[in-house]
C-alpha positions as CSV (number, residue, x, y, z in Angstrom):
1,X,36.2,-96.3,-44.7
2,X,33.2,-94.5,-45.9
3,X,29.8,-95.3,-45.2
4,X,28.2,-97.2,-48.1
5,X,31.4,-99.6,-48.4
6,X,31.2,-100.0,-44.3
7,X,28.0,-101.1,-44.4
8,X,28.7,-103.4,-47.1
9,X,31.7,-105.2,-45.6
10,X,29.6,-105.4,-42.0
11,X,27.1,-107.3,-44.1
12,X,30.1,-109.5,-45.1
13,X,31.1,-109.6,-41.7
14,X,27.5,-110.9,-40.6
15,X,27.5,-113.5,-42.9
16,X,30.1,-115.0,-41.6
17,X,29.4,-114.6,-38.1
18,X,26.1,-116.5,-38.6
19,X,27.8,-119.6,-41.0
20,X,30.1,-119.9,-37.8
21,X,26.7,-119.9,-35.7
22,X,24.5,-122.8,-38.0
23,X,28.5,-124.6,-38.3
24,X,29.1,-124.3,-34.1
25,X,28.4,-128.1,-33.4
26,X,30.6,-129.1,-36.5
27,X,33.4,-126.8,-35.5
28,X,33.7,-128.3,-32.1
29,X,33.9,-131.8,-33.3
30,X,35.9,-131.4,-36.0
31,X,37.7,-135.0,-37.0
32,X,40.9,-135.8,-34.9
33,X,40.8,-132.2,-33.0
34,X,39.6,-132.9,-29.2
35,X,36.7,-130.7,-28.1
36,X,38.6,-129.8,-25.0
37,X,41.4,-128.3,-27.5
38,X,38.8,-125.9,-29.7
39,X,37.3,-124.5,-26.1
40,X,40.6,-124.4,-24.7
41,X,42.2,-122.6,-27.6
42,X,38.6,-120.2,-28.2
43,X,38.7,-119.3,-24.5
44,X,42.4,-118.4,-24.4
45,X,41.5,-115.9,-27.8
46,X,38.6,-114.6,-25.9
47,X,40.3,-113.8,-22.7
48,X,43.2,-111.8,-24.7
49,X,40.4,-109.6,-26.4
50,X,38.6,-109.1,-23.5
51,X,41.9,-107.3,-21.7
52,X,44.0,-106.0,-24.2
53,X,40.8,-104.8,-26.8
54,X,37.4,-104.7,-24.7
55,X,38.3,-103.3,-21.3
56,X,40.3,-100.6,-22.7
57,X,37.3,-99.8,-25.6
58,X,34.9,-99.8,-22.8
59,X,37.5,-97.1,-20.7
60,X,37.7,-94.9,-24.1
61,X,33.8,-94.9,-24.5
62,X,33.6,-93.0,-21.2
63,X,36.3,-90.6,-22.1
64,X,33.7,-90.2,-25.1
65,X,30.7,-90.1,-23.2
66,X,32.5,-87.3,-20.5
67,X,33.2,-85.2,-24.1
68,X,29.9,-85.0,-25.1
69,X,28.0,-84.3,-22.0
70,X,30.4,-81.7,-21.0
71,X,28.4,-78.7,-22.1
72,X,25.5,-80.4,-20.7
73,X,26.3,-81.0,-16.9
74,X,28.8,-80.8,-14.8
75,X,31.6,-83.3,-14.9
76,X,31.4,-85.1,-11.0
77,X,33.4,-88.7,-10.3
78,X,30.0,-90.5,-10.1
79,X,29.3,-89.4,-14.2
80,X,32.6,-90.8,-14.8
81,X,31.4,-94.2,-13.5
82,X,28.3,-94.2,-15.5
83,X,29.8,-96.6,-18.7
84,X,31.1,-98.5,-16.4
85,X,28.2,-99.0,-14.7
86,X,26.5,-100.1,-17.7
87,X,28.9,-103.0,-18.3
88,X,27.6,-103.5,-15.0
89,X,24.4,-104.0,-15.6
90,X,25.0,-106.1,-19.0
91,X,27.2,-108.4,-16.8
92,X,24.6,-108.3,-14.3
93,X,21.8,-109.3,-16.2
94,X,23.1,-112.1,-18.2
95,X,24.4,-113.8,-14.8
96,X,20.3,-113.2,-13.6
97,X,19.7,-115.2,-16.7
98,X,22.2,-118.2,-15.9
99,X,20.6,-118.5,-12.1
100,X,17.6,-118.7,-13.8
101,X,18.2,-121.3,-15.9
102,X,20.2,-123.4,-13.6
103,X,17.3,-123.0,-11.0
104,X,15.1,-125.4,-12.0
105,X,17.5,-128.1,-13.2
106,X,15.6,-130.4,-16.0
107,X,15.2,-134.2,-16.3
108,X,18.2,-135.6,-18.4
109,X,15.6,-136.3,-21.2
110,X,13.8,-132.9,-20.9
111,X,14.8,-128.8,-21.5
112,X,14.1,-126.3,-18.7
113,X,11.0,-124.6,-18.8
114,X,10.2,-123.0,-21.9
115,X,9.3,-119.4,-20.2
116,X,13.1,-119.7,-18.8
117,X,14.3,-120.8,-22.4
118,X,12.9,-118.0,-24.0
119,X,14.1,-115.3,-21.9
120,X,17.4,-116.6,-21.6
121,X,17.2,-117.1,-26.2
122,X,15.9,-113.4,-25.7
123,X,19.0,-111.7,-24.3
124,X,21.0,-113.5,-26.4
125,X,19.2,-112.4,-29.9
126,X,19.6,-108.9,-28.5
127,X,23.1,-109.8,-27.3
128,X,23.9,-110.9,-31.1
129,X,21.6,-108.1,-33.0
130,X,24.1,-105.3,-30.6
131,X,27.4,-107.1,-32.0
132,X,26.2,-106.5,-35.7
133,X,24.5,-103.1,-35.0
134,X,27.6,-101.7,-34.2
135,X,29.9,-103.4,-37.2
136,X,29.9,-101.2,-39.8
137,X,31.4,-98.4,-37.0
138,X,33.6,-100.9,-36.0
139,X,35.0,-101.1,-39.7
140,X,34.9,-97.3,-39.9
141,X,37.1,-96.7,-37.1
142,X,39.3,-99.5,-38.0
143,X,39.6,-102.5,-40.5
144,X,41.8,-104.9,-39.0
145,X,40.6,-104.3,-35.1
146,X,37.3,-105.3,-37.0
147,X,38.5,-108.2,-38.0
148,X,40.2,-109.1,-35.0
149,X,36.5,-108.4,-33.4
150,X,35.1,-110.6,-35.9
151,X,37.5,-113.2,-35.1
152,X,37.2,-113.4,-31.4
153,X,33.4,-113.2,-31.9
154,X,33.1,-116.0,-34.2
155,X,35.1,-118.2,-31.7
156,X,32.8,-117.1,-29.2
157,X,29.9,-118.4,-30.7
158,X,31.7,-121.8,-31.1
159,X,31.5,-121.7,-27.2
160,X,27.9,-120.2,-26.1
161,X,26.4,-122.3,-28.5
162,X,27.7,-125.4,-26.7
163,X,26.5,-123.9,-23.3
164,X,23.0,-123.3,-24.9
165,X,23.0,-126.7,-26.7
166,X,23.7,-128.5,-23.2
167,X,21.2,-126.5,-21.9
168,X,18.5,-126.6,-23.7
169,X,19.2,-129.9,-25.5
170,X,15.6,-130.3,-27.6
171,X,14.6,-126.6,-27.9
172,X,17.7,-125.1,-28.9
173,X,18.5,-127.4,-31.1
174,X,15.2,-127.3,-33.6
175,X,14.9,-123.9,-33.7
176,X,17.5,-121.4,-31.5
177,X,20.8,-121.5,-33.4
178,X,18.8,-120.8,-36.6
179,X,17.3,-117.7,-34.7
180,X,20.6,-116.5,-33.4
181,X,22.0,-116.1,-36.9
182,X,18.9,-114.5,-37.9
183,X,19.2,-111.7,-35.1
184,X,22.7,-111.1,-36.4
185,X,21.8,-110.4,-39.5
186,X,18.9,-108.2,-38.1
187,X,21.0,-105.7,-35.9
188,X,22.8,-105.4,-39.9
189,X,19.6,-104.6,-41.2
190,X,19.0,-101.8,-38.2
191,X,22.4,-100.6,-38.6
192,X,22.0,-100.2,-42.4
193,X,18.5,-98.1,-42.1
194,X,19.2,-96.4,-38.8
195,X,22.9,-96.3,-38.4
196,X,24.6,-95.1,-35.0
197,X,25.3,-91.6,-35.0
198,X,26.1,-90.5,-31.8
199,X,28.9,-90.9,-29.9
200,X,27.1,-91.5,-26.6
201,X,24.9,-94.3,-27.6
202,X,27.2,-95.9,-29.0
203,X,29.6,-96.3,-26.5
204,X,27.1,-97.1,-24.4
205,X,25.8,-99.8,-26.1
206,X,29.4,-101.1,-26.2
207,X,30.0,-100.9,-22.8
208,X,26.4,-102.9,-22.2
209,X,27.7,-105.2,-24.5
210,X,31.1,-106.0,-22.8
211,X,29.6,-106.3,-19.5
212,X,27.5,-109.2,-21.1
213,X,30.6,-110.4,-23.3
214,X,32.9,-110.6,-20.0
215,X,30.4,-112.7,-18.4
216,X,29.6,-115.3,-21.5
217,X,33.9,-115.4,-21.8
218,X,34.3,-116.7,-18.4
219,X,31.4,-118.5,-17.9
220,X,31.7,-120.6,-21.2
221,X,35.0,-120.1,-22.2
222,X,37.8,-121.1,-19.1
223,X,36.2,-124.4,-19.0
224,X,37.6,-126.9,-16.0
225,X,38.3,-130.4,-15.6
226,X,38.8,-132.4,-18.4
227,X,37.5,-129.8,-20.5
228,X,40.2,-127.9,-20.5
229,X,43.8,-127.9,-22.3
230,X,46.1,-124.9,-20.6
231,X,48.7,-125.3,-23.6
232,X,45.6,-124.8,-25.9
233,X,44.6,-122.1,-24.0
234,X,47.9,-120.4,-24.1
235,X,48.2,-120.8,-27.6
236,X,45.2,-118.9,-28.1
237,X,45.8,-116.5,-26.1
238,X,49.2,-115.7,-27.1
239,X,48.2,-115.9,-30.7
240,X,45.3,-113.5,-30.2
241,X,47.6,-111.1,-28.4
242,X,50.7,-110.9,-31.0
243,X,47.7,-110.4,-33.7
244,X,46.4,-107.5,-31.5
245,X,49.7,-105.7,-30.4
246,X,50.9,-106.0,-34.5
247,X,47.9,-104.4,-35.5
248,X,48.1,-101.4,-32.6
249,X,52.1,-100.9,-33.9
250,X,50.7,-100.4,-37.6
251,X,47.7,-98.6,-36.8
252,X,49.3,-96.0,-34.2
């Protein structure tokens, strides 16, 4: 896919992605479907992509990054790390957040403070605006493991918007899920006007962005108790990796 028509179906994409945002709370209760059953069933999807799509896109990004820095410096063990240790720090940061946040627990009638709300809104608007910035790529490399992306994604929103809902009952409600959908559609707008180029960043922004996805999967997605349904769970997960390995057969 060229670059005009990539762009066009990211924006596409997007759209989507932040209907599924504004629709999260309707989604979850949707009539005669337990809630337990959409997490269950979102979580078990997430947790396939993140093993059998994310880990090993993270792994290829360093193969890329160790490509393009050959003539540069010196390939050592500790360079080979590096991607890695960028999913690192995007898994380490977004965990900072949650202690954060969790703290200072609220009253039942009252949000957390709004300095910790805002910060914690902040790295998810960036968190979003990375997903998007790196779409029409995404569709470059590969239509249907874009879709699959978009898929999981939207699912994943279903789930982080409930965690920020709970969290931040008043605040997030009036004016945060109407910001996260904006941010998406502002990481398109970047990647339209100052598209990613090099091979480097971009796998590095991809790696900062799984360590921050593998966090938000099992922190909001593997819910337990009575929140949980394991044969929804399965299902998901199953589904997600029969879709996956069908489109690796046809695209290899």
């Amino acid at each position: 896919m060229s670059t005009v028509p990539s762009v066009l179906g990211a924006l596409v994409i997007t759209g989507a992605l932040a209907v599924l945002h504004l629709a999260a709370p309707r989604i979850r209760r949707l009539p005669g479907v337990p809630e337990r059953a959409t997490g269950s069933f979102s979580g078990g999807l997430a947790v396939a992509y993140v093993f059998l799509h994310l880990l090993p896109e993270i792994a290829s990004g360093n193969e890329a990054v160790g490509e393009a820095l050959s003539d540069v410096v010196q390939p050592t063990p500790l360079l080979e790390l590096a991607i890695f240790l960028v999913a690192l720090v995007g898994f380490t940061v977004f965990f900072g957040l949650e202690r954060l946040a969790t703290r200072r627990p609220a009253r039942e009638d009252d949000d957390p403070p709004v300095g910790v709300y805002r910060l914690h809104l902040a790295s998810f608007l960036v968190y979003n605006g990375l997903i998007t910035y790196t779409m029409p790529l995404r569709l470059r490399t590969g239509i249907a493991f874009a879709l699959l992306f978009t898929v999981a994604m939207g699912l994943h929103f279903v789930l982080t918007d409930r965690g920020l809902e709970e969290r931040y009952p008043r605040r997030f409600a009036a004016r945060g899920r109407g910001a996260l959908a904006a941010a998406l559609l502002a990481g398109w707008a970047l990647s339209a006007v100052f598209a990613p180029s090099s091979t480097v960043v971009v796998a590095l922004l991809t790696a900062l962005l799984g360590g921050s996805v593998l966090l938000n999967v099992f922190k909001e997605e593997l819910p337990s108790g009575g929140r949980s349904s394991f044969g929804w769970f399965l299902t998901g997960l199953s589904l997600y990796s029969v879709l996956l390995g069908l489109v690796t057969l046809l695209e290899g």
